[in-house]
Legacy VTK file of the C-alpha trace (Angstrom):
# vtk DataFile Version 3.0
C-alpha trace
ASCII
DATASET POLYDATA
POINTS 289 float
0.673 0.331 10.816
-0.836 -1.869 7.942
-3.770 -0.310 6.301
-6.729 -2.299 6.180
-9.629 -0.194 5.044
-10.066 1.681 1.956
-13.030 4.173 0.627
-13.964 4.674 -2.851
-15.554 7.524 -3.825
-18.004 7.215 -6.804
-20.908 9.281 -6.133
-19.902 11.793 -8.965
-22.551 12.364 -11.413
-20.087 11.640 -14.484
-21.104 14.876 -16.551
-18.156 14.903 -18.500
-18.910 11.436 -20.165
-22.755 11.963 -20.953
-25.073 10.594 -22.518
-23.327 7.465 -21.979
-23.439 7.981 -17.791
-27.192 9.082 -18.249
-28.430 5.009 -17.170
-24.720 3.293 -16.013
-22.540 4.961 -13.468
-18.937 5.844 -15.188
-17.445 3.574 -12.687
-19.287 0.415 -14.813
-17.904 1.647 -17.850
-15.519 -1.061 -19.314
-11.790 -1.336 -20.344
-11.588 -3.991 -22.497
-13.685 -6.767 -20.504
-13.817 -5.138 -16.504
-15.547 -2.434 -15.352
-13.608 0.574 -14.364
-14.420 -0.003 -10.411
-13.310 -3.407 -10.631
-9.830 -2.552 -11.153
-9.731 -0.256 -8.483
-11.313 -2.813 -6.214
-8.574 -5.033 -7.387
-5.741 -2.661 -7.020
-7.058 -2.292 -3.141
-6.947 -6.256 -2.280
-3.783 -6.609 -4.209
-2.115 -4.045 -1.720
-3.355 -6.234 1.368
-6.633 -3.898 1.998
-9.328 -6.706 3.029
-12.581 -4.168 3.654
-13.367 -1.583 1.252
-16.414 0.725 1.182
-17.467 2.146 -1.595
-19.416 5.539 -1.498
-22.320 5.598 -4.177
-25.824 7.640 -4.704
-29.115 7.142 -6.431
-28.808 4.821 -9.663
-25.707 3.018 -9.030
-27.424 -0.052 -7.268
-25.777 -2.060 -10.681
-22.278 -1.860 -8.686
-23.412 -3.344 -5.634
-24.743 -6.338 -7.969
-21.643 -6.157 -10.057
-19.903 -7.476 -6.636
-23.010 -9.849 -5.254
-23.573 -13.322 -6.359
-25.351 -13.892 -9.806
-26.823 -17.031 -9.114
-28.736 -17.720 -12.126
-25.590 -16.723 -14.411
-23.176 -18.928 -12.467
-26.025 -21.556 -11.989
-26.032 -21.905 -16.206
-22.650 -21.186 -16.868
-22.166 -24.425 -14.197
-24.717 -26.461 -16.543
-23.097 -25.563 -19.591
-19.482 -26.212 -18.714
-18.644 -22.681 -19.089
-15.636 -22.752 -16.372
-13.207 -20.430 -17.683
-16.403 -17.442 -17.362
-17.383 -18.703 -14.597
-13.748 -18.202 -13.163
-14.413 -14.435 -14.176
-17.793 -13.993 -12.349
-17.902 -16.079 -9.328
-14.642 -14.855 -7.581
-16.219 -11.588 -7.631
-18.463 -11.957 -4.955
-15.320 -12.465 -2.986
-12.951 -10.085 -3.576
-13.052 -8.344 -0.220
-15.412 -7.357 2.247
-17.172 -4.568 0.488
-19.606 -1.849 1.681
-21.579 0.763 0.376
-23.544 3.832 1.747
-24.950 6.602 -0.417
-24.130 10.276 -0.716
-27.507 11.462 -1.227
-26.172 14.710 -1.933
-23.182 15.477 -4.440
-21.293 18.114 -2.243
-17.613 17.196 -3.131
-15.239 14.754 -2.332
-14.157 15.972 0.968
-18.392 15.496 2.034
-17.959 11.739 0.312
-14.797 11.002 2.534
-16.517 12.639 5.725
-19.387 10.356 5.155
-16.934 6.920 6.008
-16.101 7.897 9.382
-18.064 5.495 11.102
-16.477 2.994 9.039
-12.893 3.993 9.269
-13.012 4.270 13.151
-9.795 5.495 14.272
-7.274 4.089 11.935
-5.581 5.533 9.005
-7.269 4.447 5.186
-6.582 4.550 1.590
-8.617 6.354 -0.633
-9.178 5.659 -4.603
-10.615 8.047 -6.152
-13.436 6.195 -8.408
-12.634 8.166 -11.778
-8.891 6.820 -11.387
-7.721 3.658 -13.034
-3.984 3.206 -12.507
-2.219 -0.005 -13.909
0.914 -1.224 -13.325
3.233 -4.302 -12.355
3.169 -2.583 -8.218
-0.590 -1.386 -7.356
-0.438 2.146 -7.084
-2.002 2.228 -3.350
0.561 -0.338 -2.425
3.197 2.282 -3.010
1.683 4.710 -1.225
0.473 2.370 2.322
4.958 1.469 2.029
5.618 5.085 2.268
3.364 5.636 5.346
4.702 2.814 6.984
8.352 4.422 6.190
7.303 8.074 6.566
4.594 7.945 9.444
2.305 10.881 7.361
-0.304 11.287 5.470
0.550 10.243 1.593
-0.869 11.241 -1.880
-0.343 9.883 -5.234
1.446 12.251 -7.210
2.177 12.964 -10.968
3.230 15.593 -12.945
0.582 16.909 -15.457
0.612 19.786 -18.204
-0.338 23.539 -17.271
-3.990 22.428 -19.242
-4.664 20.463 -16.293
-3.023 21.894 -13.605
-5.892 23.959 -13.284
-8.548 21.801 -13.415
-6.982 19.290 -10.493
-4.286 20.110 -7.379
-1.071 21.786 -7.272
1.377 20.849 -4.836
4.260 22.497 -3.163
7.031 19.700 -3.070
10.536 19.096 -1.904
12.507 15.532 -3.416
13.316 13.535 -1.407
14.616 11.245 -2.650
13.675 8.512 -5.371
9.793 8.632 -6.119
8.999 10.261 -2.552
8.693 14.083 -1.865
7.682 16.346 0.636
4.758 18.463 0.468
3.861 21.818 2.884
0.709 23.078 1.082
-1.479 22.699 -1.703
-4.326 24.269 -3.223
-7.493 22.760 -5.583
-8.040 24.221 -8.994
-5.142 27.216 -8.961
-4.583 30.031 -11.761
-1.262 29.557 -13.246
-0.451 32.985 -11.345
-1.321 30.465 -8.445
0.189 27.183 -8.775
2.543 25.757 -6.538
4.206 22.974 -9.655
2.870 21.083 -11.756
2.439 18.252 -9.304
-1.241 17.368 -8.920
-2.423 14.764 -6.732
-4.186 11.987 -9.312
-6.276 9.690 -7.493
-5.397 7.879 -4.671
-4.540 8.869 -0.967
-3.781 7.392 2.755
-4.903 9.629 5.160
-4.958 9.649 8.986
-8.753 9.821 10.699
-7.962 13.301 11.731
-9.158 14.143 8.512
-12.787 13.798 9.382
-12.179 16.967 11.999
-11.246 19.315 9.826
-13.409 17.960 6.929
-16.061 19.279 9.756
-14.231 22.747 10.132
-13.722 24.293 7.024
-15.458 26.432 4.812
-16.829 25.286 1.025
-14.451 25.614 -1.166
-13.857 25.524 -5.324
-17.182 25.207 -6.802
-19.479 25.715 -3.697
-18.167 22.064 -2.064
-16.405 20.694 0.135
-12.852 19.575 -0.958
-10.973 17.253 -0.011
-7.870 19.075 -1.015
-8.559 22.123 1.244
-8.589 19.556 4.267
-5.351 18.272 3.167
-3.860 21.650 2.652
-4.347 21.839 6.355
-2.682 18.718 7.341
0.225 19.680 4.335
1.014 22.917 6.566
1.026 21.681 9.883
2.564 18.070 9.919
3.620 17.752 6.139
2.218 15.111 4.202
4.342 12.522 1.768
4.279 12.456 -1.619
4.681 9.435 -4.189
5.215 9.378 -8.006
3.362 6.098 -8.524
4.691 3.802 -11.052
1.477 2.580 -12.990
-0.536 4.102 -15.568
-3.361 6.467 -14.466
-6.360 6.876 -17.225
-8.738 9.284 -16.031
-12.417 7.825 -16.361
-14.505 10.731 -16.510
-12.931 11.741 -19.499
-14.013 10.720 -23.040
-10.272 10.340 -24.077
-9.371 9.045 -21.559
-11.462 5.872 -21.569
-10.470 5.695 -25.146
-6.944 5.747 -24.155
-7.586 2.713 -21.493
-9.381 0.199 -24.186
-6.422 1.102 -26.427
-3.775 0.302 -24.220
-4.902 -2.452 -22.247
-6.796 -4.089 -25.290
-2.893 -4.216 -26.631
-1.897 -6.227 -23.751
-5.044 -8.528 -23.381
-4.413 -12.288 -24.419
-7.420 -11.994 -25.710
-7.334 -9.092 -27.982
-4.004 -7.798 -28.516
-2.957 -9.679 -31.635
-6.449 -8.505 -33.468
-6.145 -4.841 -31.804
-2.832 -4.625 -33.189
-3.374 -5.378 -36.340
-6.221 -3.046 -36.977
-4.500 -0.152 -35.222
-1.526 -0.944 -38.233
-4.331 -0.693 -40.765
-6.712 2.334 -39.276
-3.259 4.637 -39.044
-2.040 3.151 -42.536
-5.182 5.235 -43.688
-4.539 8.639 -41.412
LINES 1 290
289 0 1 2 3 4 5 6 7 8 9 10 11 12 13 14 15 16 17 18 19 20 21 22 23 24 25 26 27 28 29 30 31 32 33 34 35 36 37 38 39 40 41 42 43 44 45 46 47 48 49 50 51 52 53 54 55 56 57 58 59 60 61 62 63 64 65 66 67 68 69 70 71 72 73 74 75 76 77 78 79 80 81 82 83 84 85 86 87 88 89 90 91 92 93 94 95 96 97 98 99 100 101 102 103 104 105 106 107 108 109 110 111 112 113 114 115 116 117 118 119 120 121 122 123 124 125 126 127 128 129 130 131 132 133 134 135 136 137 138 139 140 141 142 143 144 145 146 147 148 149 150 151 152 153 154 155 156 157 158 159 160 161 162 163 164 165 166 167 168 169 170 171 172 173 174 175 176 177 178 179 180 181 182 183 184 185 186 187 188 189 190 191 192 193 194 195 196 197 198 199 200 201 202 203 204 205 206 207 208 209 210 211 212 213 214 215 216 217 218 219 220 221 222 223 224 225 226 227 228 229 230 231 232 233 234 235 236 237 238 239 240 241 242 243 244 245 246 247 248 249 250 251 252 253 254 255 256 257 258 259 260 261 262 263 264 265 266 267 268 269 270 271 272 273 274 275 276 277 278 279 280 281 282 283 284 285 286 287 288
């Protein structure tokens, strides 16, 4: 079955990036010249999803705008000839048919994913995680929806990460497969290293089956008094087995100082725009190191 709906969480309060998430949500934040939710939103339609609801709370109205009609921007960049920004700002409007509701509460990510039920219905969905920017030639969700059309399960984007972070994210119990696809039987959010299953963490996108939202409605708090996601998949990981894929793009984590740093950097190097300039002072800044 083709997945058609996707969720993106980005309710998240973005305390790791203050005082520059204080007035604009992490997700506006900018690589280069697009804000971080834009690329997700992107990576989504590029993988065939056509409606997409994104999951905000109080003081992130400036997304919905960022994917409204400006008309008095487009209206004077129209006067003035401006096409080529124009073609940057009017397709945006466009993009997909997008939808947002508000977690009024920040209880976790399993409580944000619980909250698109309604909207999901009863068909499986991706989910893209809104600190997650992953760039590549293949969108990263695309990878995943092809392995639940070949597997029939539940899938999560997989990479693996050092023990430093192992137990601040996911640790899954896998089995190869074969190529970029494993098997996974359990799982369990924020481990000890005593604890850990590998170093195999799920990083940022997912395509779930809508028996999530049942045992999102079952089980207990978990890791930092809220509801995780994770746990709920744990459940499904046990039972039926869930797929895992070692995506093929670039993953920069948003909600991390570096790693925004790390996503100008890169991208800026491959921007027609700016690569030639960014080069060229990156040769003279480390000349001086």
């Amino acid at each position: 079955m083709k997945i058609k709906k996707a969720i993106i969480p980005a309710a998240g309060l973005g305390t790791r990036v203050l005082p520059a998430s204080k007035a604009c949500p992490k997700e506006m934040l900018p690589i280069v010249d697009k804000p971080a939710i834009q690329y997700i939103v992107e990576e989504a339609v590029k993988a065939g999803i056509t409606d997409v609801l994104i999951i905000t709370n109080r003081g992130k109205g400036i997304i919905e705008d960022h994917f409204d009609h400006s008309f008095e921007l487009e209206t004077m960049l129209k006067a003035r000839g401006k096409t080529e920004a124009l073609a940057q700002v009017e397709p945006l409007a466009h993009l997909a048919n997008i939808y947002f509701i508000r977690q009024k509460e920040t209880r976790g990510l399993g409580d944000a994913v619980l909250r698109a039920k309604e909207f999901v219905g009863d068909e499986p969905f991706a989910v893209l995680y809104g600190d997650d920017v992953i760039i590549g030639e293949i969108p990263a969700i695309g990878e995943l929806c092809e392995a639940y059309e070949r597997y029939g399960k539940s899938v999560v984007g997989i990479k693996e990460v050092s023990d430093e972070y192992i137990v601040k994210y996911s640790s899954m119990k896998t089995e190869h497969i074969d190529g970029q696809f494993y098997s996974i039987t359990d799982m369990i959010e924020k481990p000890s290293l005593e604890t850990k299953f590998s170093n195999f963490s799920i990083l940022g996108r997912c395509v779930l089956e809508p028996e999530i939202f049942n045992i999102l409605s079952e089980i207990p708090l978990g890791a930092g008094g809220e509801l995780q996601l994770t746990d709920a998949m744990a459940v499904i990981a046990r039972t039926k087995g869930i797929t895992g894929v070692d995506f093929s793009g670039t993953r920069y984590d948003m909600g991390n100082k570096f790693g925004i740093l790390k996503a100008n950097i890169e991208v800026g190097l491959t921007h027609p725009e700016t690569k030639d300039e960014l080069r060229e002072y990156i040769k003279e800044i480390a000349s001086k190191l």
